[in-house]
Structure formats: C-alpha cells, structure tokens
C-alpha positions, -999 to 999 in steps of 0.1 A, spaced: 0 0 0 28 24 10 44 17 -24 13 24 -41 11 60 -25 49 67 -28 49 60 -69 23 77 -74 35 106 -56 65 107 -72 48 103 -104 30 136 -101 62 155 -90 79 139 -125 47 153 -140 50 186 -127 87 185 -135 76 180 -170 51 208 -172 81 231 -159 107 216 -190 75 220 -215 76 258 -201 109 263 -203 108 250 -237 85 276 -250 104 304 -232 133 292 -255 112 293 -287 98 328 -275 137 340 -273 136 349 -233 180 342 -222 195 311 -221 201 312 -185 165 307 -177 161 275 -198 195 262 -180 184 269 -145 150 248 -156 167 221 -170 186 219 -136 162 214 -118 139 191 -138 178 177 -138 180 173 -97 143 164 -99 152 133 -120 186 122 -99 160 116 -70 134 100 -84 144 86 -120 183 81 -126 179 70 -161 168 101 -172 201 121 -163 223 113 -194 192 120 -220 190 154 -201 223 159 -198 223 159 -237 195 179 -239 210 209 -220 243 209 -238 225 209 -270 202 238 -259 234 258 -246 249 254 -277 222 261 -302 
C-alpha cells in the first residue's frame, strides 16, 4: 500500500517537473535568455537524480545541446 502512494506521488512530481521543461521550452522558442532554460533544466535535472536516474544522461544531452544552439 505504501508503495502504491509513494509511486504515485512521485509520479506527479515527474509530471510537474515535466510541465516546468515544456515551459521552459517555450520560453526558449519565444527567445527569453538562455540562462533561464539552463536553471529549468537543472532542476527538472536534480528532480530526476531523486526520483528517476535513467533520465540524467538524456537530459544531460538535452542541456548541452540547448546551450549550444
């Protein structure tokens, strides 16, 4: 039961975590400063290293390729 609650919990923060990429995301498109986009990708990026480890290198690659674009 406690499992139950505790995945879905943390399924909600990844969720919300995800809104707040998307967002950033559009910022980018709408031209708003880099340094916005990389302080959101840093924390979707600590977000992630809690709760889902797999997603750190596909992030990782993500930001570089943003800070580079």
């Amino acid at each position: 039961m406690a499992m139950v609650v505790i995945e879905g919990i943390t399924s909600l923060i990844l969720l919300i975590l995800g809104l707040v990429i998307l967002l950033g995301m559009l910022y980018f498109i709408m031209g708003l400063p880099k340094i916005i986009i990389f302080l959101l990708s840093l924390a979707f990026m600590l977000g992630s290293l809690v709760l889902e480890p797999l997603m750190i290198p596909a992030l990782i690659l993500l930001m570089i390729v943003k800070l580079f674009k």
